[in-house]
N, C-alpha and C positions, 0 to 999 in steps of 0.2 A: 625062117627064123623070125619071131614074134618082137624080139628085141630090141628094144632102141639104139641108133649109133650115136658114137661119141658128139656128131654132126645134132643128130636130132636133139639131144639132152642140152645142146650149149641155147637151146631155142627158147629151152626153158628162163636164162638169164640174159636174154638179150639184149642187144643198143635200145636203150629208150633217150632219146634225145631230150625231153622234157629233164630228166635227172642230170642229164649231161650240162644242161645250161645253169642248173641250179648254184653251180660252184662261182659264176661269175659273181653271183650276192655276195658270197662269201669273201672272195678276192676284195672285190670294191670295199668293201668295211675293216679288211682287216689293214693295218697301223704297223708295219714293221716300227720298229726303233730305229730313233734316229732319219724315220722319214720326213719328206718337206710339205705335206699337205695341212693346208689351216686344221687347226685343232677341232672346228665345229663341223669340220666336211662329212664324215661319217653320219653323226646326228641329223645336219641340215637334208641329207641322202634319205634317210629312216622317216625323217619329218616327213620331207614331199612326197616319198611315194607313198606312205603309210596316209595319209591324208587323203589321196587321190583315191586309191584302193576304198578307203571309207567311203566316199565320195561316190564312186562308181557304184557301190551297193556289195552286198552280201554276194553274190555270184562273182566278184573278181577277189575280194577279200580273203572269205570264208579256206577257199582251196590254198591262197599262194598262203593261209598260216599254218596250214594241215602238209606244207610241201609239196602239193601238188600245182605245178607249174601248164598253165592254159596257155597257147599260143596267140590266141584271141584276146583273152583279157591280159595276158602280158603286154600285148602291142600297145592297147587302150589307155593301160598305166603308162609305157613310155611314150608315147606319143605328148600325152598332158603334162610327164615329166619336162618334157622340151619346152615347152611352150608354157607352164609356171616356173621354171627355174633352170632357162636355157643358157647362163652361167656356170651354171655347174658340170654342164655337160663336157667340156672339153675340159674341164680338170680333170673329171672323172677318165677321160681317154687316156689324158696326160699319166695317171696312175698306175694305171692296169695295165697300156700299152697296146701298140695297134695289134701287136701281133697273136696278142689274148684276144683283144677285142673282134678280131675275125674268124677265129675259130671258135668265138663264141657264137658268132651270127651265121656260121656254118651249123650249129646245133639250132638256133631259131628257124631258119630256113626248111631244116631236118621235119621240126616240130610242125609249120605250118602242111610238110607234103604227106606226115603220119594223118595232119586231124584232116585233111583234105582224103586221105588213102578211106580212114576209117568212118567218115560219114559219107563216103560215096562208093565206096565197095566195103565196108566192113561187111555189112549184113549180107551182102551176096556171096562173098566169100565165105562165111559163114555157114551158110546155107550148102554152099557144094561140098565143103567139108564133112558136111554130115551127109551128105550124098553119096561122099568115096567112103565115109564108115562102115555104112549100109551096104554100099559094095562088096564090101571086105577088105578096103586096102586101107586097115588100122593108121601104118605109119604114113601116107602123104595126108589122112585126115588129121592126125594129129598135128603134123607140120603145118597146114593151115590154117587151124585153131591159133596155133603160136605167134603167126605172123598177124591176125587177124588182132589178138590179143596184144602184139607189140605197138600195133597203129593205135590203138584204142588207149592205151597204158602210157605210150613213147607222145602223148599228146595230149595227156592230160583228161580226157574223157571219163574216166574210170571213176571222178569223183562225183558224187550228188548230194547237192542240198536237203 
């Protein structure tokens, strides 16, 4: 049977932990009503890292405004975040809360072992995949493509200047 299983097709939408971590921006800037954070904490957030990103160049900027989340220039920007506006940093904990803030850094972690998977075995995987094609065995090449493709995509790689 030539068919793909319901297992193979979900390969097609799978965990990319770069998308996963993206919501934590979202969190930190959003303002419930009736919250207690200073009224310029959002903006002062936007300020710094948006400045840093410029600062770093087009290669950290360019992707995180297109949504694509690098694990490497993620780190860059907050690293410098700390270290120009290391006040802010524990408000910002204070908001979001540890128990966001760890499973957010469960998807960073995620991020750094995709872009780690995908430039040290992407292309060999790649490579066998189209090996077992050629063999004939369509679906575990396929599945390989996918995984090879989630390290690549789940890590931000996918984008070019």
């Amino acid at each position: 049977d030539g068919a793909l299983s319901r297992e193979d097709l979900a390969t097609v939408n799978a965990y990319l932990p770069n998308q996963s971590a993206t919501w934590m921006f979202q969190r930190a800037m959003m303002v419930p009503i009736g919250d207690s954070r200073p009224m310029n904490f959002v903006n002062r957030l936007l300020r710094t890292n948006f400045q840093i990103m410029e600062d770093l160049g087009p290669e950290v900027l360019k992707p995180f405004n297109q949504d694509v989340v690098q694990p490497r220039a993620l780190s860059r920007v907050l690293v410098e975040a700390v270290i120009q506006d290391p006040l802010n940093i524990p408000l910002l904990v204070y908001h979001i809360g540890p128990a966001l803030l760890a499973d957010w850094l469960g998807h960073m972690a995620a991020m750094f072992a995709f872009d780690f998977a995908h430039h040290n075995l992407g292309s060999a995987l790649r490579d066998y995949a189209a090996s077992r094609h050629e063999a004939g065995d369509v679906k575990e090449a396929f599945r390989l493509r996918r995984l090879a493709e989630q390290w690549e995509f789940g890590s931000g790689q996918d984008y070019e200047l």
